[in-house]
Structure formats: C-alpha cells, structure tokens
C-alpha positions as CSV (number, residue, x, y, z in Angstrom):
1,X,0.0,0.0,0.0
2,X,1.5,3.7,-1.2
3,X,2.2,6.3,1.6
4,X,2.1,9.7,0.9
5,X,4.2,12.6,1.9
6,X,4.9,16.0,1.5
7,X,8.5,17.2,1.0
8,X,9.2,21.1,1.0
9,X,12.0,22.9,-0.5
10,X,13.5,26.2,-0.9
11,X,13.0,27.2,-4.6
12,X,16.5,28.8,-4.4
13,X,17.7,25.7,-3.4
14,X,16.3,22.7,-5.1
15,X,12.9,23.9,-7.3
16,X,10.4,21.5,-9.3
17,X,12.0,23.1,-12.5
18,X,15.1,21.6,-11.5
19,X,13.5,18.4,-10.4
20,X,12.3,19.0,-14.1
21,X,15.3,19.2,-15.6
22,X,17.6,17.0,-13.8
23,X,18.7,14.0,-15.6
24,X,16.1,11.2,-15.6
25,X,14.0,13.4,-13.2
26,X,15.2,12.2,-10.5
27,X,17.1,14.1,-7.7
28,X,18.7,12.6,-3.9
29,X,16.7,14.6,-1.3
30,X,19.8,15.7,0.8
31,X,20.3,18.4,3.7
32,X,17.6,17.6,6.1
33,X,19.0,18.2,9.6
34,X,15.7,17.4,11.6
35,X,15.7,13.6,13.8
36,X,11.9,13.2,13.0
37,X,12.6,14.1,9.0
38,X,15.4,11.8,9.0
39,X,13.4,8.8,10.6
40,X,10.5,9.4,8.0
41,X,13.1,8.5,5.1
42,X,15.2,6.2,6.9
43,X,12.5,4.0,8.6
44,X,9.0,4.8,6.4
45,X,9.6,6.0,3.3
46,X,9.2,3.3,0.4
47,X,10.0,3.4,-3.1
48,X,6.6,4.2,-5.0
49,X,5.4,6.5,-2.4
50,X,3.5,9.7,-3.8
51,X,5.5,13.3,-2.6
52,X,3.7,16.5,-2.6
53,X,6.8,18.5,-3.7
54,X,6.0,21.7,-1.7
55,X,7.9,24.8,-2.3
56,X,8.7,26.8,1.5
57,X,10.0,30.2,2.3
58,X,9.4,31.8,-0.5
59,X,6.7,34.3,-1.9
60,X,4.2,32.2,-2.3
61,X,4.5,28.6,-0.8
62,X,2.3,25.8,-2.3
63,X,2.3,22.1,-3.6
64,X,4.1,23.1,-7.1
65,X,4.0,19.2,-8.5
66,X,3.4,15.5,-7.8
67,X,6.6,13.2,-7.5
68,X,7.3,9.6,-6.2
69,X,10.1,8.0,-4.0
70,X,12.6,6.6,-6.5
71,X,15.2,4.9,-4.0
72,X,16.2,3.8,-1.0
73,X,17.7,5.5,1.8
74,X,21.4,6.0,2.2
75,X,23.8,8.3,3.4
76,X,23.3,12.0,2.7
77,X,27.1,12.6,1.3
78,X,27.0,16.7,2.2
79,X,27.7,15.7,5.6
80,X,30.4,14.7,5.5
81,X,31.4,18.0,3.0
82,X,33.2,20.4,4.8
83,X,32.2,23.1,2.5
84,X,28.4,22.1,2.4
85,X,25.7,24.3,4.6
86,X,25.1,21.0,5.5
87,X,28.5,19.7,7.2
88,X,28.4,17.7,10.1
89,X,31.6,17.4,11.6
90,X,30.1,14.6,14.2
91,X,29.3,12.1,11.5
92,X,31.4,9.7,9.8
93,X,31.0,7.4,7.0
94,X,31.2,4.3,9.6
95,X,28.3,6.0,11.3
96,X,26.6,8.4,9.3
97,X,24.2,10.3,11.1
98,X,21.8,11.9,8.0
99,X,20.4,10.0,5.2
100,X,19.0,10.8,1.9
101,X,16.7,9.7,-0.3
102,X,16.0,10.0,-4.4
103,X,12.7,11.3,-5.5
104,X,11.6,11.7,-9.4
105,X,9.2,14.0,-10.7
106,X,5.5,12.2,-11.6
107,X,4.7,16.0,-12.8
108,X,4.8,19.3,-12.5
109,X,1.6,21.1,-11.5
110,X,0.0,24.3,-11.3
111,X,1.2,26.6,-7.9
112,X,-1.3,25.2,-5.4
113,X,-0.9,28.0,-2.9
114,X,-0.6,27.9,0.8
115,X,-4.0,29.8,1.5
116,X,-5.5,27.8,-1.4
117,X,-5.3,24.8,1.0
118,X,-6.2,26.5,3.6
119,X,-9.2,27.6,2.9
120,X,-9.9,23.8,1.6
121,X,-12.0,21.9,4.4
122,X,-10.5,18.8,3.5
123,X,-7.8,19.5,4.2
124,X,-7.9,21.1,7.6
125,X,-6.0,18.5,10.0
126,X,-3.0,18.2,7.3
127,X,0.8,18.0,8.7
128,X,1.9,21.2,6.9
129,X,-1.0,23.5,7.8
130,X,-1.0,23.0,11.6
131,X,0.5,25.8,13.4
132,X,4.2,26.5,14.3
133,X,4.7,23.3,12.1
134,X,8.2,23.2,10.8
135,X,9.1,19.6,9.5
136,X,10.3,19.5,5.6
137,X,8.6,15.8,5.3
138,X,5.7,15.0,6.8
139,X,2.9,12.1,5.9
140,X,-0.3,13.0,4.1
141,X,-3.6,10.8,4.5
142,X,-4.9,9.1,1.3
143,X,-8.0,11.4,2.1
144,X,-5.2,14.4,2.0
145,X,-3.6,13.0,-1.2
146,X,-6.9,13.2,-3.1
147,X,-7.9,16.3,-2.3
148,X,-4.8,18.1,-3.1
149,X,-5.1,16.3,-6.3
150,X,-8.6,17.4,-7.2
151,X,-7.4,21.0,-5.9
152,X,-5.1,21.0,-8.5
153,X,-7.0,19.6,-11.4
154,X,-9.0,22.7,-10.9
C-alpha cells in the first residue's frame, strides 16, 4: 500500500524546474537536519510512495507538483562535505548520522498556494497547515492526497 508525503523545499535551493530538468528526473533529497525528518526516510519511506513536492520560504509557498520516492535510503554525502551548509563534523562514513533519499518528478503542476489549501475543508488537519509546524517531510492521508489532487486539477 503507497504512503504519501509532502516534501518542502527552498525554490532557491532545489525547485520543481530543477527536479524538471535533472537527468532522468530524479534528484537525492539531501540536507535535512531534523531527527523526526530523518526517521520518516530512513525507517517509512518506500519506493513508490506519492510526494507533494511543496515549495517553503518563498513568496508564495504551495504544492508546485506531484513526485514519487525513487530509491532507498542511504547516506546523505553533504555531511560529510566540509564546504556544504550542510557539514556535520560529528558524522562519519562508519556511522553516518543523516540520510537521503531519491525522489523523481510524476509532474509538475499548477502553484497550489498555501492559503488555497487553507481555505480547503478537506484539508484542515493536514501535517503542513497545523500551526508552528516546521518539518520539511511529513505524511499525508490518502484522504489528503486526493484532495490536493482534485485541488489541483482545478
């Protein structure tokens, strides 16, 4: 049985036009620095799983495309990059401490915008619109899943 999540992202970081244009579509999902993120790839996330690939912090945050888990979980290499924003000097590669995972684009959709699903009584006890939430991943309902999708079809 598919899970579903929602995965955000900086547009000036990693966008769904470069998910777009990467080769094959697909992209590793590296830099998250939160323990409950982490676990959600490392221990739930499954290869076929939908994504809501969410664009954050930004001036206007929404679901901006539909994408699907496309590998396992393994080490998230910009740790162990001195130069990345993402260093951490307390992992090694004989215990890792951050992992990452591949996603691929399914497509890309119209901007559905933040207040768009918040104004959407379906939608009213998701993850991303509870307040002071924070986490980059976080699961989405089959109920959820739907209606973003029929949100977006309009």
């Amino acid at each position: 049985m598919p899970r579903y999540w929602l995965m955000k992202s900086e547009p000036s970081e990693v966008s769904i036009d470069d998910l777009e244009s990467a080769v094959g579509q697909v992209l590793p999902w590296t830099g998250v620095r939160n323990y409950q993120a982490r676990n959600f790839m490392r221990d739930e996330m499954r290869v076929g799983d939908g994504v809501l690939f969410y664009h954050s912090s930004c001036a206007e945050p929404g679901v901006a495309g539909l994408a699907r888990i496309a590998g396992k979980p393994c080490a998230d290499e910009t740790q162990f990059d001195p130069s990345s924003d993402y260093h951490d000097p307390k992992a090694t590669a004989d215990k890792p401490r951050w992992v990452q995972i591949d996603v691929a684009l399914t497509r890309k959709t119209r901007l559905l915008p933040l207040r768009e699903m918040r104004a959407a009584p379906e939608l009213a006890t998701m993850r991303v619109l509870a307040p002071g939430n924070r986490l980059s991943i976080t699961p989405v309902t089959p109920e959820e899943w739907r209606a973003v999708n029929r949100l977006l079809c309009r």
